[in-house]
N, C-alpha and C positions, 0 to 999 in steps of 0.2 A: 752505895747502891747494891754492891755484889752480898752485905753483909743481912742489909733487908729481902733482897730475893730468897737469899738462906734460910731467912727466920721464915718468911711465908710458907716457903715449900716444906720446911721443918713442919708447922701447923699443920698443914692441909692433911698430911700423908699422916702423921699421928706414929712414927716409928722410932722417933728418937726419944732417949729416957732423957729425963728434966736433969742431971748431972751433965750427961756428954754436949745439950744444948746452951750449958752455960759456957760450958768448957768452950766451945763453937764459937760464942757471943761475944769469948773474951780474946779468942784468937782474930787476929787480921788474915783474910784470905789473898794471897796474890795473885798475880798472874799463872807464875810458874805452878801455882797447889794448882788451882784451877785445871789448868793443861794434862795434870800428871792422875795416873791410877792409882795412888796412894796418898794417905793424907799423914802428916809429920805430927808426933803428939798425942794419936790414939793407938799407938803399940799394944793398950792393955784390952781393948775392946777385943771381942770375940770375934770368929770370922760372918758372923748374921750382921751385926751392926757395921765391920769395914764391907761387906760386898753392900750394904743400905747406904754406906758414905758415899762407893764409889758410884752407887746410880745416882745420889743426890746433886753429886759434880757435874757431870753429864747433865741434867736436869740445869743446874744450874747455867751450865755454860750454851745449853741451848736455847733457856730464858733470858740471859743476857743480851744471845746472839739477836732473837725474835724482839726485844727490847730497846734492841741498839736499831732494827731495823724499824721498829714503829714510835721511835722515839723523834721528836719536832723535831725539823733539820735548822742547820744554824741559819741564823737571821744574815749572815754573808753570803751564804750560798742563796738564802733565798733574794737577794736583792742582786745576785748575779744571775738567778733565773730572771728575774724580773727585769734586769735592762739586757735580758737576751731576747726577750720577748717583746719590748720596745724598739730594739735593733731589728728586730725580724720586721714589726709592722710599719715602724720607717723605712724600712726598703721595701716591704711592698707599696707603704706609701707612696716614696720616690719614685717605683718601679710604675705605677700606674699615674703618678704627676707626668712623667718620660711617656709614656705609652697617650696619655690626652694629649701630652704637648706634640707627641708625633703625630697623632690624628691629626690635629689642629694647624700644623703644618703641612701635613700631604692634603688635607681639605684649601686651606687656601693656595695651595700649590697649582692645586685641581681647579680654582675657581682662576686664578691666575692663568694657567693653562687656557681654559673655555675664555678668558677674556679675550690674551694675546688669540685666542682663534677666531671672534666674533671680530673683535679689529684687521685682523687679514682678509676674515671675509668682507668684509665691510669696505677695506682698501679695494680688494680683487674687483668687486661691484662697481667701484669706482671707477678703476682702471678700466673697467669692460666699458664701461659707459661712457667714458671718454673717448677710447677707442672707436665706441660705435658712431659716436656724435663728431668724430675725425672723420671716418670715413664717410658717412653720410653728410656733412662737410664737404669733402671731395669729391661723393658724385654730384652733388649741387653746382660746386663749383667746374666738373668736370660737364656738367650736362650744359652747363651754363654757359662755357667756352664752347662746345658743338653747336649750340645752337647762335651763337654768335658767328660762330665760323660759319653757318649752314646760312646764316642772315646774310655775311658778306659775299659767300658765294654765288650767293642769290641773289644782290643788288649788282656783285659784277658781272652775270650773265644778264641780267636784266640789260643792266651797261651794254654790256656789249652785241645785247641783241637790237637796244636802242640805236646804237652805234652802227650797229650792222645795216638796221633798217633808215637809216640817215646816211648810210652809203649808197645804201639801194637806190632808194628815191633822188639822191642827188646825182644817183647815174644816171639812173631814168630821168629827170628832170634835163638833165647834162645832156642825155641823147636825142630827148624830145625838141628840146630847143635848138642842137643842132640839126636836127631832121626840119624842126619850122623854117631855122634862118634860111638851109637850101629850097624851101618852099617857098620862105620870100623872095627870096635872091630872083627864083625863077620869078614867082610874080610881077617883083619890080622892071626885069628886065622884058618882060613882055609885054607891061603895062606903060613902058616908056618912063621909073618913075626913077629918079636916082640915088632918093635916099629915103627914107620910111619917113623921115622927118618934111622932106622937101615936097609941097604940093605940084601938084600939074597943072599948067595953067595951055587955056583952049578958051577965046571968046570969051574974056573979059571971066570967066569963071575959073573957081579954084578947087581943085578935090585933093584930097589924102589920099595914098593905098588901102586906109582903114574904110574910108566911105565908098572907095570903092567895090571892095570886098561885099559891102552891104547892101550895096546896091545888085552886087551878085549872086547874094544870098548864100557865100561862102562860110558855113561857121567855123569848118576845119581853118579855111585861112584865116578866120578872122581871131582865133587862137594864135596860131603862128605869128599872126602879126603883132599880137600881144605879146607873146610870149618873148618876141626878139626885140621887144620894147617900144612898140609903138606906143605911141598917147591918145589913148580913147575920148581925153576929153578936148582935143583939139578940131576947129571948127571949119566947116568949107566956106564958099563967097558967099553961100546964104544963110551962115551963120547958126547951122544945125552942128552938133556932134556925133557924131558916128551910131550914137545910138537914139536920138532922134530920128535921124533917119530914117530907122530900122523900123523905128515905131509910126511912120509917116509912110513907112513902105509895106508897112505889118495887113496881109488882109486876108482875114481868116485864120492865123495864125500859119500866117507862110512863113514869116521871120523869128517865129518863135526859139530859132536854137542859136539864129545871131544874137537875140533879143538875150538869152541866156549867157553865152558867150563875152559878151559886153555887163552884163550882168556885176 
């Protein structure tokens, strides 16, 4: 290679004689001539032709250098650029397979997240709602014991106003009847008669306290005498009952409150 750059730059420039270029053609050039300011072999050239050799060295070993730098690089190096550059875009491959696949897990992380939240709210809802259907429960059930309670207190005052008024009355009843029986007592005792049950007998005839009364026109006694248990439907010698009578003695409505009374 060093031996054809030689011959080229020999043509191009046109300064070497056709002896010294053979001479050139038949020497090998090595490394070390290359390097040095002198060439071994042309002692007899003059100093035109060695200061021509030594720019032609120079020339040469800068064409080498330019040569060696634009010369194809070796098919090793280029198949280690090549799986350098496969290495690089498997890892950005990988690098962005890593980077989806981490999307792709913070996204269902995310939708995971919103789910486990829609289900809490979902529970919370629940729980409120149960809550509220508990207590409103409760005041149903609470309103529904007061108003029981407020029913029972209201049939025991009822009670006991019944109770009250069924005292009253059987006081009152209690005192009336004892106010009548001393009103009969008197009666009887002044009428001659001895017992409310026992008739008077006068001349073949018969009367009661009660027909007597009626004949008096007494209603006050003729309650009394009721009241302490006489027998209104019991009859005198002529066979009338007490309120017969009344109505045999009625004129104008004179008898009308015996008539009642006997009622």
């Amino acid at each position: 290679l060093a031996q054809a750059i030689l011959a080229q730059a020999q043509n191009q420039q046109g300064i070497f004689p056709h002896h010294s270029s053979n001479r050139l053609a038949s020497r090998r050039l090595t490394p070390a001539v290359m390097g040095q300011s002198e060439c071994k072999g042309l002692s007899t050239s003059d100093a035109t032709t060695d200061t021509v050799k030594v720019n032609v060295g120079g020339t040469l070993l800068a064409d080498a250098a330019g040569a060696a730098q634009t010369s194809p690089k070796h098919p090793a190096a280029e198949e280690q650029l090549r799986c350098q550059k496969e290495e690089v875009k498997e890892k950005q491959l990988r690098q962005e397979c890593e980077e989806e696949e981490r999307r792709r897990q913070e996204a269902e992380e995310q939708q995971r997240l919103e789910r486990e939240r829609a289900e809490e709210q979902l529970r919370l809802e629940h729980v409120r709602a149960a809550v509220a259907q508990a207590r409103e429960e409760q005041r149903l059930r609470e309103e529904a014991e007061l108003a029981e309670c407020e029913a029972a207190e209201r049939v025991a005052a009822e009670e006991a106003t019944r109770r009250a008024e069924n005292d009253r009355k059987r006081a009152a009843e209690e005192q009336a009847r004892k106010e009548a029986q001393e009103k009969v007592d008197v009666f009887l005792k002044a009428k001659g008669f001895k017992t409310m049950s026992m008739p008077r007998t006068s001349c073949f005839t018969a009367s009661y306290p009660l027909h007597v009364a009626v004949q008096e026109n007494n209603a006050g006694l003729v309650s009394a005498l009721l009241l302490s248990g006489a027998d209104k439907k019991v009859k005198n010698s002529t066979g009338k009952t007490p309120l017969e009578a009344a109505e045999k003695l009625n004129k104008k409505g004179s008898h009308a409150a015996v008539m009642a009374a006997l009622g």
